[in-house]
mmCIF entry with sequence, helices, sheets and N, C-alpha, C, O atoms, coordinates in Angstrom:
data_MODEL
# 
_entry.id   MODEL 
# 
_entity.id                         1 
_entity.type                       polymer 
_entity.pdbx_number_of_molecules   1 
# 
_entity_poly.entity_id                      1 
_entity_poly.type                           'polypeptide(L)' 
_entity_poly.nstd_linkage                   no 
_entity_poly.nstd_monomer                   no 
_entity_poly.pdbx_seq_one_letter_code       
;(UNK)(UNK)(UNK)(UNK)(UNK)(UNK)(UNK)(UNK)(UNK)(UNK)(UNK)(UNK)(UNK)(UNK)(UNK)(UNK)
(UNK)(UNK)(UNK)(UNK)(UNK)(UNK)(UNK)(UNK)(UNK)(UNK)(UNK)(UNK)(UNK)(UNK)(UNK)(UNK)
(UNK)(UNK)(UNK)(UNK)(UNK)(UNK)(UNK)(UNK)(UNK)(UNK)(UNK)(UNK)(UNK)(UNK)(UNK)(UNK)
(UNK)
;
_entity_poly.pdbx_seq_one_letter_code_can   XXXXXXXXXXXXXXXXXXXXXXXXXXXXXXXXXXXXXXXXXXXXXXXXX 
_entity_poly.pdbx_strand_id                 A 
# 
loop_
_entity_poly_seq.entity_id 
_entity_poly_seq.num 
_entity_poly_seq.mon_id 
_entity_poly_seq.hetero 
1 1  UNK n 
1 2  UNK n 
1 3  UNK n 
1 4  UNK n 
1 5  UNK n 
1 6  UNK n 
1 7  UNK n 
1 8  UNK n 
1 9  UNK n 
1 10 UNK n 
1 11 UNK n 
1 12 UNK n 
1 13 UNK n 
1 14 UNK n 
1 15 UNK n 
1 16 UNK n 
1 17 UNK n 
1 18 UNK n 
1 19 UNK n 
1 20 UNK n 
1 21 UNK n 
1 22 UNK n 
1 23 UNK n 
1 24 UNK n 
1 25 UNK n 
1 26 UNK n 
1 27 UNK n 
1 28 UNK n 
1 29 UNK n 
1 30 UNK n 
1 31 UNK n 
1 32 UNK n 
1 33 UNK n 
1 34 UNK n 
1 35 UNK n 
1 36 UNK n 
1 37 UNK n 
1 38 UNK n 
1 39 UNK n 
1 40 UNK n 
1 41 UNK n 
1 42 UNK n 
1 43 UNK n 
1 44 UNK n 
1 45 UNK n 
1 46 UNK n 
1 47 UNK n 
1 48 UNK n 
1 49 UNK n 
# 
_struct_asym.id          A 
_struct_asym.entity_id   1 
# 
loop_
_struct_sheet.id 
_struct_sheet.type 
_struct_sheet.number_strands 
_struct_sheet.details 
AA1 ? 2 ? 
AA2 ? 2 ? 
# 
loop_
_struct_sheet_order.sheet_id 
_struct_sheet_order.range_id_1 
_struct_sheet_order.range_id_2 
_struct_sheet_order.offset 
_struct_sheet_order.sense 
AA1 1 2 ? anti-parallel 
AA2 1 2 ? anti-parallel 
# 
loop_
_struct_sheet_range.sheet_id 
_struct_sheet_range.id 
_struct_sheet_range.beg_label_comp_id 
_struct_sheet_range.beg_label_asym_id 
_struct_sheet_range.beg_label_seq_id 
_struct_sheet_range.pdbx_beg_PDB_ins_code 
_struct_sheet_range.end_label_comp_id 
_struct_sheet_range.end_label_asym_id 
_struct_sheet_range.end_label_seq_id 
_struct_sheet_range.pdbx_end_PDB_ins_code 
_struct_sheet_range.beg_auth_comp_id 
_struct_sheet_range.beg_auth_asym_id 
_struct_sheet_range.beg_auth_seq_id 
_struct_sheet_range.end_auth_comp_id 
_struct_sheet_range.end_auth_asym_id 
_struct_sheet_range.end_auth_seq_id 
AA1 1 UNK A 6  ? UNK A 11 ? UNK A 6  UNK A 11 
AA1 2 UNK A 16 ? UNK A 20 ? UNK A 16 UNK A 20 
AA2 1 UNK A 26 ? UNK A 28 ? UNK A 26 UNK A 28 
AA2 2 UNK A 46 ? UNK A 48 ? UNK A 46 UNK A 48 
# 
loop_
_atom_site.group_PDB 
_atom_site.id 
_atom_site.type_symbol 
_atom_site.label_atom_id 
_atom_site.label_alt_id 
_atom_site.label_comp_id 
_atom_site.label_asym_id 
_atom_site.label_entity_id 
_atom_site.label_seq_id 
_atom_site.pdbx_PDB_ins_code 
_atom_site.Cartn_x 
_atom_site.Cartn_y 
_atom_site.Cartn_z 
_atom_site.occupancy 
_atom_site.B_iso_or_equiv 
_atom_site.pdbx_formal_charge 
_atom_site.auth_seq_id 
_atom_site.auth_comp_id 
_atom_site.auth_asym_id 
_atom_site.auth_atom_id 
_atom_site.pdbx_PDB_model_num 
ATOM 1   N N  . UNK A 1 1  ? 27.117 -6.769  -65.418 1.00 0.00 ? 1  UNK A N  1 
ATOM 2   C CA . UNK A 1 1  ? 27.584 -7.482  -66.593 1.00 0.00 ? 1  UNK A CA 1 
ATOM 3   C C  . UNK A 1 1  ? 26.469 -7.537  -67.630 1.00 0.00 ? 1  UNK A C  1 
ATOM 4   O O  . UNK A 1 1  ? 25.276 -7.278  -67.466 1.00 0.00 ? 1  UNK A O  1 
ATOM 5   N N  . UNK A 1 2  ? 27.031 -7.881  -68.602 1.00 0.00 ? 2  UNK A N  1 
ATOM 6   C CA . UNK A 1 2  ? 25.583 -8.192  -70.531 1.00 0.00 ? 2  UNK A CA 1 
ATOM 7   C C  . UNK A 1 2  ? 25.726 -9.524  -70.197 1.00 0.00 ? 2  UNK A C  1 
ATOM 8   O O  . UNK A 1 2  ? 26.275 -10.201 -69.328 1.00 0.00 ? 2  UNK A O  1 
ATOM 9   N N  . UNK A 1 3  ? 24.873 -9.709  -71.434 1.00 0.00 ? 3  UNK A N  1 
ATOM 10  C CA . UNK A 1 3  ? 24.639 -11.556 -70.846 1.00 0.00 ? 3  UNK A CA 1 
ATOM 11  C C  . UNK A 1 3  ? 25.762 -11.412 -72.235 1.00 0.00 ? 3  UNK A C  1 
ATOM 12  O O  . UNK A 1 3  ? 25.628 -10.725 -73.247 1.00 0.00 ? 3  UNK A O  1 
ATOM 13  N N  . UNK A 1 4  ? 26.766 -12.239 -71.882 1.00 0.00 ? 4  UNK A N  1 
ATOM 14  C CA . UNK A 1 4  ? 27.733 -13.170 -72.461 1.00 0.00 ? 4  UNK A CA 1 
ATOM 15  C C  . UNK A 1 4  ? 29.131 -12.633 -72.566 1.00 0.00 ? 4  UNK A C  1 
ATOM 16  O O  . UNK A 1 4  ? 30.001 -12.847 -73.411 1.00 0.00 ? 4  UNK A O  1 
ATOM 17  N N  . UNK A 1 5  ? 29.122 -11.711 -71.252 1.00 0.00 ? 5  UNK A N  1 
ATOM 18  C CA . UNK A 1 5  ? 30.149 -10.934 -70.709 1.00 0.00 ? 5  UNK A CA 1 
ATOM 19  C C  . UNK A 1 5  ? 31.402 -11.936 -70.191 1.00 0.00 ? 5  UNK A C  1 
ATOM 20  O O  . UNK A 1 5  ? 30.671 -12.923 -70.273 1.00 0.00 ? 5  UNK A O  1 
ATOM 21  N N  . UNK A 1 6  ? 32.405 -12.388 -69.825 1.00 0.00 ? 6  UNK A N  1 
ATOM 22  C CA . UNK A 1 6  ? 33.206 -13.052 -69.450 1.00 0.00 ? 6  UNK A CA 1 
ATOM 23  C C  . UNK A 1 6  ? 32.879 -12.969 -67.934 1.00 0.00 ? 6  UNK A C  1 
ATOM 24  O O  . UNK A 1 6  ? 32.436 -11.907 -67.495 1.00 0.00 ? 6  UNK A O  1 
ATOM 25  N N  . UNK A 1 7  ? 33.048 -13.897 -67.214 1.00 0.00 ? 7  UNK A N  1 
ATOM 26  C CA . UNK A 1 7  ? 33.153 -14.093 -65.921 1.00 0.00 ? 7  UNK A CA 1 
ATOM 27  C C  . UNK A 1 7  ? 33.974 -14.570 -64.682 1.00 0.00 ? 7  UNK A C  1 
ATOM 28  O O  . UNK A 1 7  ? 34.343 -14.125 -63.595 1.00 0.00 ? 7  UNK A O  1 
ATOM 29  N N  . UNK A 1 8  ? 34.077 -15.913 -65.551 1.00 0.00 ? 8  UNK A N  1 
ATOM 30  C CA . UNK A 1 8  ? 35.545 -16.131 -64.528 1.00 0.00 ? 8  UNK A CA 1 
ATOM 31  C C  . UNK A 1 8  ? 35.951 -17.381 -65.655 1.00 0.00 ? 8  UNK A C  1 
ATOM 32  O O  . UNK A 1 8  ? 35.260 -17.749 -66.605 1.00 0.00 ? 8  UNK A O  1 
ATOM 33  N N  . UNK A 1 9  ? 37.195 -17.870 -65.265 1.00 0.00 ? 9  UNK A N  1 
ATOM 34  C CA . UNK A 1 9  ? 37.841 -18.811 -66.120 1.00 0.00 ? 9  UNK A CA 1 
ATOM 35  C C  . UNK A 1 9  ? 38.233 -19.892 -64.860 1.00 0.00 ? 9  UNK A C  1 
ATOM 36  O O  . UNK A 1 9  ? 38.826 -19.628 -63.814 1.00 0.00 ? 9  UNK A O  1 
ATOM 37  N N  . UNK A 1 10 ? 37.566 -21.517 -65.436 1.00 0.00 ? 10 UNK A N  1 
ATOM 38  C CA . UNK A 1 10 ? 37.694 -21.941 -64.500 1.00 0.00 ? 10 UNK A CA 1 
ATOM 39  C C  . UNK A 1 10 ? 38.784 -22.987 -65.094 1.00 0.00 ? 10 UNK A C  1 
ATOM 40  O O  . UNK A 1 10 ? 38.942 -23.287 -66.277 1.00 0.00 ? 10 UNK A O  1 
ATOM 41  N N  . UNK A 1 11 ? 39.503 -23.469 -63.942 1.00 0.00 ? 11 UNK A N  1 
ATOM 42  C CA . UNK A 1 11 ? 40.892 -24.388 -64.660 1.00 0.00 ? 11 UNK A CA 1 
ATOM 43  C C  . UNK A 1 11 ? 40.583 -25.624 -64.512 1.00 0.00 ? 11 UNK A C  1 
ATOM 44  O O  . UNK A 1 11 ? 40.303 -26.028 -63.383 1.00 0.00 ? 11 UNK A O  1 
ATOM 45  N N  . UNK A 1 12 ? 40.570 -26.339 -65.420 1.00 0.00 ? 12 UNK A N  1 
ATOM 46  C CA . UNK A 1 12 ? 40.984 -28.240 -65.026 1.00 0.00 ? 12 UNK A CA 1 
ATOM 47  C C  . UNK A 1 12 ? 41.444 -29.047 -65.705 1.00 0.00 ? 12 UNK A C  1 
ATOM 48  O O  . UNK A 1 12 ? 41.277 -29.159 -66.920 1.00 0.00 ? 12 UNK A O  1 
ATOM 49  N N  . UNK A 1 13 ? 42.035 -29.664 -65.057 1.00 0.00 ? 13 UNK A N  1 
ATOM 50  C CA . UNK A 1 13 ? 43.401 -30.879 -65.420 1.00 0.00 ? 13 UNK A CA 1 
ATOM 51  C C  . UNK A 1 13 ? 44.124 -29.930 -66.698 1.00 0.00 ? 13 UNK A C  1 
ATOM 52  O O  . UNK A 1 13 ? 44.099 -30.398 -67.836 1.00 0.00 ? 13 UNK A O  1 
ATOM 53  N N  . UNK A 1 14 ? 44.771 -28.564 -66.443 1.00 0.00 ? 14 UNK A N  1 
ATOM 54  C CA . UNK A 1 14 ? 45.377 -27.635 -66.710 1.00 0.00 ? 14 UNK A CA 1 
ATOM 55  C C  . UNK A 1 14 ? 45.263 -27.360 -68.336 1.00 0.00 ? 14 UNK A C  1 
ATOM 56  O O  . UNK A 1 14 ? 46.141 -27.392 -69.198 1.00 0.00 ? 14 UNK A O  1 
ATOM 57  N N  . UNK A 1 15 ? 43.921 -27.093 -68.425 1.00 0.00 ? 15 UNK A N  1 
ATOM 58  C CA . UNK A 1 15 ? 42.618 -26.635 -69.650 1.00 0.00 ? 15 UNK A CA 1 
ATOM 59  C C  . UNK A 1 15 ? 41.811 -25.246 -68.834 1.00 0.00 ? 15 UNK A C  1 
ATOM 60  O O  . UNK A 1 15 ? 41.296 -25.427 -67.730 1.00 0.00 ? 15 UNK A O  1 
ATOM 61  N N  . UNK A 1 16 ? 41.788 -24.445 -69.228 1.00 0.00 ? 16 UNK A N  1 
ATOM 62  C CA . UNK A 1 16 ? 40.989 -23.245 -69.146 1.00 0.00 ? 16 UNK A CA 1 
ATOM 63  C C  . UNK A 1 16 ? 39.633 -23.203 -69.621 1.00 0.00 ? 16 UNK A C  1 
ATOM 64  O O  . UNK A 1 16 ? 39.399 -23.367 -70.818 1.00 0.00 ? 16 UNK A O  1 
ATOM 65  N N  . UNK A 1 17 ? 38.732 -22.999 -68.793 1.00 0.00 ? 17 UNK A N  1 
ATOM 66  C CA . UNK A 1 17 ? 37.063 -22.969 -69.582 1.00 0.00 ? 17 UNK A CA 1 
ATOM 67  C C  . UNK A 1 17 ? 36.516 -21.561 -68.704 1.00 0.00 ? 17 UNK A C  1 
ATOM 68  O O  . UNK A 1 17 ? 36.381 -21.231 -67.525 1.00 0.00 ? 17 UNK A O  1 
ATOM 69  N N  . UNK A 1 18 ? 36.304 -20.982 -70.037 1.00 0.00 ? 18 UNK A N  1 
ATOM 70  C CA . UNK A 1 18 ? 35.919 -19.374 -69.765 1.00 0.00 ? 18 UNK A CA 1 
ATOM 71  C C  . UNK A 1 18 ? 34.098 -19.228 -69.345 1.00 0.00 ? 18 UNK A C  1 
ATOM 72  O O  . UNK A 1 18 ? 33.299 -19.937 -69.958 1.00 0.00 ? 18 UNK A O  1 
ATOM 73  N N  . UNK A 1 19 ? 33.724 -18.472 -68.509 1.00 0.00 ? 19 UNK A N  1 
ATOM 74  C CA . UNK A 1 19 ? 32.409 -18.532 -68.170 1.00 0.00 ? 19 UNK A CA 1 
ATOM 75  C C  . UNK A 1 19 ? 31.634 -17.540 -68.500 1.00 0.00 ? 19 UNK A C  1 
ATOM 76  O O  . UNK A 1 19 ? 31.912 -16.439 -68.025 1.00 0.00 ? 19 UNK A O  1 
ATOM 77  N N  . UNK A 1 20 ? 30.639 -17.652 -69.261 1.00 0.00 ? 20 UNK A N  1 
ATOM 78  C CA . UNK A 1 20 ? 30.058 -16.557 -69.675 1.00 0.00 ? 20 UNK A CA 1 
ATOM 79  C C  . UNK A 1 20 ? 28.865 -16.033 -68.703 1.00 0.00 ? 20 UNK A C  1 
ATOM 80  O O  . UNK A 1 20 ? 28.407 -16.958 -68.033 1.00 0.00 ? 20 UNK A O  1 
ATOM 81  N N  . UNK A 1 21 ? 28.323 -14.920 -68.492 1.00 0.00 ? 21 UNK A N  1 
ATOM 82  C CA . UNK A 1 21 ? 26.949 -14.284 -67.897 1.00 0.00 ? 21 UNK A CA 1 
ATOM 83  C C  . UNK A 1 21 ? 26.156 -14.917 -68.468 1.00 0.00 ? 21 UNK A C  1 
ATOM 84  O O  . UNK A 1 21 ? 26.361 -14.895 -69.681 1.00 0.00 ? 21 UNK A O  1 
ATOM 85  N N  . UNK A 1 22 ? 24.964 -15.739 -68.048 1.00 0.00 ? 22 UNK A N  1 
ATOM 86  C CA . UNK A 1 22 ? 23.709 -16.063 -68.753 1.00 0.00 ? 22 UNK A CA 1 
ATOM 87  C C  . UNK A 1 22 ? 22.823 -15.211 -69.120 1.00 0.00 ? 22 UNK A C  1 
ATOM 88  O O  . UNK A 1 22 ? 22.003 -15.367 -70.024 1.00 0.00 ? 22 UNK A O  1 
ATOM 89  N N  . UNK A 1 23 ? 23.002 -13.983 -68.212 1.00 0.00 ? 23 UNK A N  1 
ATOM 90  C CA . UNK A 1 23 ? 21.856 -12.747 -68.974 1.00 0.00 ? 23 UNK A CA 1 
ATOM 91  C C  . UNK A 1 23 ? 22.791 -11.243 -68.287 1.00 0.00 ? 23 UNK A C  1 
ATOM 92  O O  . UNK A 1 23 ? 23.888 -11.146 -67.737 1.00 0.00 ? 23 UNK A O  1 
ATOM 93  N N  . UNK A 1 24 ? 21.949 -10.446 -68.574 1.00 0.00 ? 24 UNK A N  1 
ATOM 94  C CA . UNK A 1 24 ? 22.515 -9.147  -68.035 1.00 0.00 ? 24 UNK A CA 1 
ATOM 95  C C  . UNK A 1 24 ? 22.158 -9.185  -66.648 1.00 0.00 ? 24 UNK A C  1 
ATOM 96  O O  . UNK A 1 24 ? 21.494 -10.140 -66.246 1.00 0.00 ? 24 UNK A O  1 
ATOM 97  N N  . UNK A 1 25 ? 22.598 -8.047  -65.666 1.00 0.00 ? 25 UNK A N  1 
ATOM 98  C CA . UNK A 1 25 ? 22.388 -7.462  -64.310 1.00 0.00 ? 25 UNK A CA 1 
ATOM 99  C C  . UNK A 1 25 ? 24.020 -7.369  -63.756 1.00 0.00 ? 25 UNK A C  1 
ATOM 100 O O  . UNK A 1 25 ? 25.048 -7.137  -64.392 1.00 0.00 ? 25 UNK A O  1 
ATOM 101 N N  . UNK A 1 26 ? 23.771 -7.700  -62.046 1.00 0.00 ? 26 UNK A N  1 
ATOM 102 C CA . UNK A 1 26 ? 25.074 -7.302  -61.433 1.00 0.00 ? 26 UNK A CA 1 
ATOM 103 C C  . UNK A 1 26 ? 25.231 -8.597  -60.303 1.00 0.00 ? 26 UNK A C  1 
ATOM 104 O O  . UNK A 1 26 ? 24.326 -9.180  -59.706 1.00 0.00 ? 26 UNK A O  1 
ATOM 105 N N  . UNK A 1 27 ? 26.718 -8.827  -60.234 1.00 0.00 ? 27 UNK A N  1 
ATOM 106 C CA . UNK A 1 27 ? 27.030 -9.691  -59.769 1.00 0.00 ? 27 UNK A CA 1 
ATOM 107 C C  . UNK A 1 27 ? 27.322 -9.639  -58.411 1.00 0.00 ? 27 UNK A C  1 
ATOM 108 O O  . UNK A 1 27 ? 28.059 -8.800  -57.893 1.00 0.00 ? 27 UNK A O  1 
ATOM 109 N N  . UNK A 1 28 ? 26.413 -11.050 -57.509 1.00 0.00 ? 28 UNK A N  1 
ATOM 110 C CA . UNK A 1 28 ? 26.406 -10.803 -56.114 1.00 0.00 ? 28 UNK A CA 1 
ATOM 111 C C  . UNK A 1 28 ? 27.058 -12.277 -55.734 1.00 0.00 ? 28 UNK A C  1 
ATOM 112 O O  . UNK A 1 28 ? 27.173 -13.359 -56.309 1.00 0.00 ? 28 UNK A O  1 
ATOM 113 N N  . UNK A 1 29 ? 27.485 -11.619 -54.215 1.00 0.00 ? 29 UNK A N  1 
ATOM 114 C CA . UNK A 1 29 ? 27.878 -12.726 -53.816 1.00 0.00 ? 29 UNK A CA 1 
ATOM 115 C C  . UNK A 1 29 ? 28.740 -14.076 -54.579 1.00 0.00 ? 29 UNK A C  1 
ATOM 116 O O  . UNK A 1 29 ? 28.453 -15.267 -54.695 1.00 0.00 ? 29 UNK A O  1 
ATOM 117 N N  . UNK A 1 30 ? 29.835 -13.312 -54.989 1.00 0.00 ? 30 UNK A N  1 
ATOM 118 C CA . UNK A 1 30 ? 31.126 -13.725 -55.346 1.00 0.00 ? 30 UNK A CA 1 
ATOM 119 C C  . UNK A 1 30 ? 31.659 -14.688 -53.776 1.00 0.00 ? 30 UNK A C  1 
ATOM 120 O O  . UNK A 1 30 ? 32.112 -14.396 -52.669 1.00 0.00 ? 30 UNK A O  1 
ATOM 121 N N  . UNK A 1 31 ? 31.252 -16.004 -54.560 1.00 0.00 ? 31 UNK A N  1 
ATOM 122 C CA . UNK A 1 31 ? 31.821 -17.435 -53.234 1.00 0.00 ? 31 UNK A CA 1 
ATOM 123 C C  . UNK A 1 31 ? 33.745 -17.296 -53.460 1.00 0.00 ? 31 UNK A C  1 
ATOM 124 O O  . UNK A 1 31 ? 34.610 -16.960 -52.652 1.00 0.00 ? 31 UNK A O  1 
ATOM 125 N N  . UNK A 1 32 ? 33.848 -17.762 -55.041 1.00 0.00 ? 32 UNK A N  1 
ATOM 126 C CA . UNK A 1 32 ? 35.052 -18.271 -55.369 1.00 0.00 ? 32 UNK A CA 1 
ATOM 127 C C  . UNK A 1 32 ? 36.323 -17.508 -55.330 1.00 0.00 ? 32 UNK A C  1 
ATOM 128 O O  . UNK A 1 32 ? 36.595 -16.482 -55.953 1.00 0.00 ? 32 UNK A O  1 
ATOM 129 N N  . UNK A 1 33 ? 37.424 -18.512 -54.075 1.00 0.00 ? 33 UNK A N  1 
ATOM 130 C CA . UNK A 1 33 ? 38.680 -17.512 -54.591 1.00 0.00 ? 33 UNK A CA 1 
ATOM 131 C C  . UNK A 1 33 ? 39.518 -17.905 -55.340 1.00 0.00 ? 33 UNK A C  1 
ATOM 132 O O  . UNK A 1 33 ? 39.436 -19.019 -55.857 1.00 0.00 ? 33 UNK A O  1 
ATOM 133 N N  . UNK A 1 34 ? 40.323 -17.234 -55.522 1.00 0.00 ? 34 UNK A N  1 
ATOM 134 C CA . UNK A 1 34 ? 41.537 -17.863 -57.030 1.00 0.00 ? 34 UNK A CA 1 
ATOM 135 C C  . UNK A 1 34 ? 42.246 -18.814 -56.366 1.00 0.00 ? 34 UNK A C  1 
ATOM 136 O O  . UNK A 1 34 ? 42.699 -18.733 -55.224 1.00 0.00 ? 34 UNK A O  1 
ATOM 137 N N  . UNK A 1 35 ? 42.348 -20.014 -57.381 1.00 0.00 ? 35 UNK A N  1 
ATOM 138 C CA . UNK A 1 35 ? 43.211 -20.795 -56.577 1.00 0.00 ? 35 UNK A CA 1 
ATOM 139 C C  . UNK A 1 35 ? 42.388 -21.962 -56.021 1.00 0.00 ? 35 UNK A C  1 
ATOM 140 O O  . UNK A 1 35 ? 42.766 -23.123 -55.863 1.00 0.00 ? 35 UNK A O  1 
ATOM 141 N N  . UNK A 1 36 ? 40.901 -21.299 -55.693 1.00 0.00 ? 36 UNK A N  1 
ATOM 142 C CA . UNK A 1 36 ? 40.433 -22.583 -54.689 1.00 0.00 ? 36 UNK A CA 1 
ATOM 143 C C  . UNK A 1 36 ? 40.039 -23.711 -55.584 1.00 0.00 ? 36 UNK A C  1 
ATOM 144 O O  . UNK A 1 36 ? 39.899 -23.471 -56.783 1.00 0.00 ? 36 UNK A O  1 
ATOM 145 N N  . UNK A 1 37 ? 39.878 -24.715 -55.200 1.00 0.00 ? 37 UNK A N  1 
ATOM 146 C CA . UNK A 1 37 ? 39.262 -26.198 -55.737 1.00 0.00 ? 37 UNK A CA 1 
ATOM 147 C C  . UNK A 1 37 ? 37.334 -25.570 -55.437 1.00 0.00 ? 37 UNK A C  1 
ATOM 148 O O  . UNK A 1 37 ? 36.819 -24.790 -54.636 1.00 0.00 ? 37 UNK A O  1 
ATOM 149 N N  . UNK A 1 38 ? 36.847 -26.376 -56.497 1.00 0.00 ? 38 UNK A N  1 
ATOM 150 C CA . UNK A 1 38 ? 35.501 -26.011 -56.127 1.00 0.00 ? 38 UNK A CA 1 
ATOM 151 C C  . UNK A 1 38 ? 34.997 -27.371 -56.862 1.00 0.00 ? 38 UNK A C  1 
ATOM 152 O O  . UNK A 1 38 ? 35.557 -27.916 -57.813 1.00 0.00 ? 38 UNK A O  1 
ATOM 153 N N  . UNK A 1 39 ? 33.516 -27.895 -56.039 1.00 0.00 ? 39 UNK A N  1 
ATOM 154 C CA . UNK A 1 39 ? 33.240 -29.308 -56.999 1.00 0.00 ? 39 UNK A CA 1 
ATOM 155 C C  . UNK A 1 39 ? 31.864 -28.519 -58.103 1.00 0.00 ? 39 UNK A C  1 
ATOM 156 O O  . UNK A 1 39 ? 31.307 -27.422 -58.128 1.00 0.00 ? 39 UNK A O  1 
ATOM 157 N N  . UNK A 1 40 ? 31.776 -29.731 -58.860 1.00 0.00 ? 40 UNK A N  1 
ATOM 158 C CA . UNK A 1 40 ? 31.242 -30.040 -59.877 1.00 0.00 ? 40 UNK A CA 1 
ATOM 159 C C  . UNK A 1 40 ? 29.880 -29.815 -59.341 1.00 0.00 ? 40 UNK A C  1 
ATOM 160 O O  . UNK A 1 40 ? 29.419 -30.506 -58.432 1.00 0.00 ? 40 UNK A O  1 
ATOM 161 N N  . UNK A 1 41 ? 29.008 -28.492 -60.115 1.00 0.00 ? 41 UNK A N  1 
ATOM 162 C CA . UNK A 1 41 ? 27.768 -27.456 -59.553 1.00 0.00 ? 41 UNK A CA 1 
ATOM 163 C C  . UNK A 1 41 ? 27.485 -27.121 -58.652 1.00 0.00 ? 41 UNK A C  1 
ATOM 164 O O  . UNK A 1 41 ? 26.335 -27.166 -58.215 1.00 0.00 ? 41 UNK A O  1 
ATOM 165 N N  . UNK A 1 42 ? 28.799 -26.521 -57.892 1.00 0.00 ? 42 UNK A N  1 
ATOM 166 C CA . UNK A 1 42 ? 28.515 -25.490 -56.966 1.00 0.00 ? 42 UNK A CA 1 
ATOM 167 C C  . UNK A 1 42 ? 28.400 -24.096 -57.574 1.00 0.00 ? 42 UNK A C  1 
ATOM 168 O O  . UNK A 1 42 ? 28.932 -23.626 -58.580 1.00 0.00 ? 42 UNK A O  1 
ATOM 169 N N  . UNK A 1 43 ? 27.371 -23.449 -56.490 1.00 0.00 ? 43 UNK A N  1 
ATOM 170 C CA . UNK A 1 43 ? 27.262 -22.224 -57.304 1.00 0.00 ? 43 UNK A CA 1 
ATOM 171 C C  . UNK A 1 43 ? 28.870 -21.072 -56.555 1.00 0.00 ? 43 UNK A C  1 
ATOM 172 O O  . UNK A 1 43 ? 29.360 -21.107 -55.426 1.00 0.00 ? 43 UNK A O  1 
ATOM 173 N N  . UNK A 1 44 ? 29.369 -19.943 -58.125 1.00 0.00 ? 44 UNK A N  1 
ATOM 174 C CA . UNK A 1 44 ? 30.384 -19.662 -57.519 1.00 0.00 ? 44 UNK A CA 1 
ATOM 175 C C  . UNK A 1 44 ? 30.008 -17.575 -57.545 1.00 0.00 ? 44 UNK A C  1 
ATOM 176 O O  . UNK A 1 44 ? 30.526 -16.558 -57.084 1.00 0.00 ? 44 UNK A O  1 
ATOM 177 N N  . UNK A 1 45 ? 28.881 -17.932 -58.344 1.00 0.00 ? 45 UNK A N  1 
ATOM 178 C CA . UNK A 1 45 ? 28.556 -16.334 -58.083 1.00 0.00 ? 45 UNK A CA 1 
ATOM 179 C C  . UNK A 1 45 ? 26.460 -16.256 -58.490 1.00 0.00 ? 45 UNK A C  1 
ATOM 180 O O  . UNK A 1 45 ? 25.664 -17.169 -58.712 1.00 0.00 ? 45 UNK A O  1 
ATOM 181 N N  . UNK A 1 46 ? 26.320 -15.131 -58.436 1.00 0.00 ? 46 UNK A N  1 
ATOM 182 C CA . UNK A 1 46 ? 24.791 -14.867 -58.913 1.00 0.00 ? 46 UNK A CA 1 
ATOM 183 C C  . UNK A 1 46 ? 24.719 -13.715 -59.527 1.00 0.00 ? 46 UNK A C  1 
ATOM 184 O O  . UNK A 1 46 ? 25.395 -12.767 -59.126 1.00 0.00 ? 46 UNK A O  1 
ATOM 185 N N  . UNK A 1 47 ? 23.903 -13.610 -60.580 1.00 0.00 ? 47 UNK A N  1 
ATOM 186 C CA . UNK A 1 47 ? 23.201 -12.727 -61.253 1.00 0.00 ? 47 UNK A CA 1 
ATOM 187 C C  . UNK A 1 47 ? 22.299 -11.902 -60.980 1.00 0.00 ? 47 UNK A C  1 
ATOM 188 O O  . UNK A 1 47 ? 21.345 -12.296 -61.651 1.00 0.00 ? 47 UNK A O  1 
ATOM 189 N N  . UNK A 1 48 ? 21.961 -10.936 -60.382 1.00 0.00 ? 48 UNK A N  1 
ATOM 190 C CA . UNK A 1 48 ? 20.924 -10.205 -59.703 1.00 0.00 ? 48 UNK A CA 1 
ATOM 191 C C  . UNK A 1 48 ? 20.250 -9.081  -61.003 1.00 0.00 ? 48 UNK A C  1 
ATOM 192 O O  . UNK A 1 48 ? 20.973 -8.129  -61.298 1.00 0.00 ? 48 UNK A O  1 
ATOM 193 N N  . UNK A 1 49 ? 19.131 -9.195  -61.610 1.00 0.00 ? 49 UNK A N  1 
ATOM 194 C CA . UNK A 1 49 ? 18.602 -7.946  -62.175 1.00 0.00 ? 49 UNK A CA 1 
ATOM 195 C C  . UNK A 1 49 ? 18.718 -6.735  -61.804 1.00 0.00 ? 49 UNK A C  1 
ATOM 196 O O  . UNK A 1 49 ? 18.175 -5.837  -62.447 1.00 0.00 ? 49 UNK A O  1 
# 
């Protein structure tokens, strides 16, 4: 991904908030599945250079 690439769109109380890349590289370790509940700063992916 570039840094400010789209990432994932996260849903709440049925409002959409789109997530941007903080910098460039490639994305590891994808936690989140669609659908799941996740709390407030968990991490749901990483940025690897």
């Amino acid at each position: 991904v570039q840094a400010g690439d789209l990432v994932v769109v996260l849903e709440a109380m049925k409002m959409e908030q789109p997530i941007n890349a903080h910098k460039a590289g490639t994305i590891k370790g994808l936690t989140a599945q669609v659908g799941a509940s996740i709390t407030s700063g968990a991490s749901i992916c990483e940025i690897k250079d």
